[in-house]
Phi, psi and omega in degrees: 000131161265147181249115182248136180292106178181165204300008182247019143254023168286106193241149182290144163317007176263292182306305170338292177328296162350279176310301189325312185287338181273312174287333162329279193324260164353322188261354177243358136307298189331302201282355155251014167289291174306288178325304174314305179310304177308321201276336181267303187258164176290317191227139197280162176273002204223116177289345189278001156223056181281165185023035154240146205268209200293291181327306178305309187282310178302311164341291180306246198340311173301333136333318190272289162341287178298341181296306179302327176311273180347299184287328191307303167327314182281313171298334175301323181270301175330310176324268203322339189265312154344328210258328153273345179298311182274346175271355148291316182282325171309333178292295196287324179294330206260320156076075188290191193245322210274175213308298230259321169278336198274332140346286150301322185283334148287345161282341170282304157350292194290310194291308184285316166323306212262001190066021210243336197325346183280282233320347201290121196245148185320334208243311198272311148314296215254294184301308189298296197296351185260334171305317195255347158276323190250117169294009202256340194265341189296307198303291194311337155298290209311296185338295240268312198290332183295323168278351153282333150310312160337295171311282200328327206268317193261035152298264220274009191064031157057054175264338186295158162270297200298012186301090200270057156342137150327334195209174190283311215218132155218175188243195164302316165276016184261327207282306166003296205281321169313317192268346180298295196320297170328318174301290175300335176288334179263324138357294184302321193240055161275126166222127188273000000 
């Protein structure tokens, strides 16, 4: 199948969710579907799973199940980072008045002075400057930056061990309720 790229395939963290609970669903009707089938018939219809017993089959799904964890996490975030990335150009195209934007349109200035304005990068532009502008955004930054190590590690093929996370463990809905938080905080210091 081909694909063409562009910004009407950009989905919000909610539709991530969305998706993420529908496949949930779907991969634990399947997987008592194969059970059923194994514990009723001699042999399963799906050949990827002859000769293996109960164990063998919760395994294969617990498997699939962190995986689908993983990429959601990583689309969850990549989502959330699209939805502030457009929300600095919209601050600098529309030249809102409030602290965080008049903020941005000076890291964009500056950025065009330099041939650089596609360049702005997320964490040290946009997070650090809404952190230090709004006192309302640093927790929800701070969460956000923690958890950008997390992307960055299943980014990059999860080759490190030594990976120094925000947090020990996050699911989806932990990265969901992070990336929410985040939203709504920069959100908050809009003044239009």
């Amino acid at each position: 199948m081909t694909m063409a790229f562009d910004s009407t395939q950009k989905r919000t963290i909610q539709e991530v969710l969305e998706w993420y609970v529908f496949q949930v669903e779907v991969l634990g009707r399947e997987k008592a579907r194969v059970l059923n089938e194994l514990a009723s018939a001699a042999f399963p219809s799906d050949s990827r799973f002859f000769e293996m017993g109960n164990k063998e089959i919760e395994d294969f799904f617990h498997l699939h199940k962190n995986e689908l964890d993983f990429v959601t996490m990583l689309v969850m975030m990549a989502a959330a980072e699209a939805t502030v990335r457009l929300d600095f150009m919209e601050r600098v195209d529309r030249r809102w008045r409030d602290a965080v934007s008049k903020a941005f349109k000076a890291i964009h200035k500056d950025l065009s002075k330099k041939d650089a304005a596609d360049r702005v990068r997320l964490e040290e532009d946009i997070l650090d400057t809404c952190a230090a502008t709004d006192e309302r955004t640093k927790g929800p930054i701070g969460d956000f930056k923690g958890a950008l190590k997390l992307r960055h590690w299943l980014a990059h093929g999860r080759y490190w061990n030594d990976v120094q996370m925000g947090r020990r463990q996050y699911s989806p809905q932990d990265v969901f309720d992070i990336s929410n938080n985040l939203l709504q905080a920069i959100d908050e210091t809009k003044a239009k």
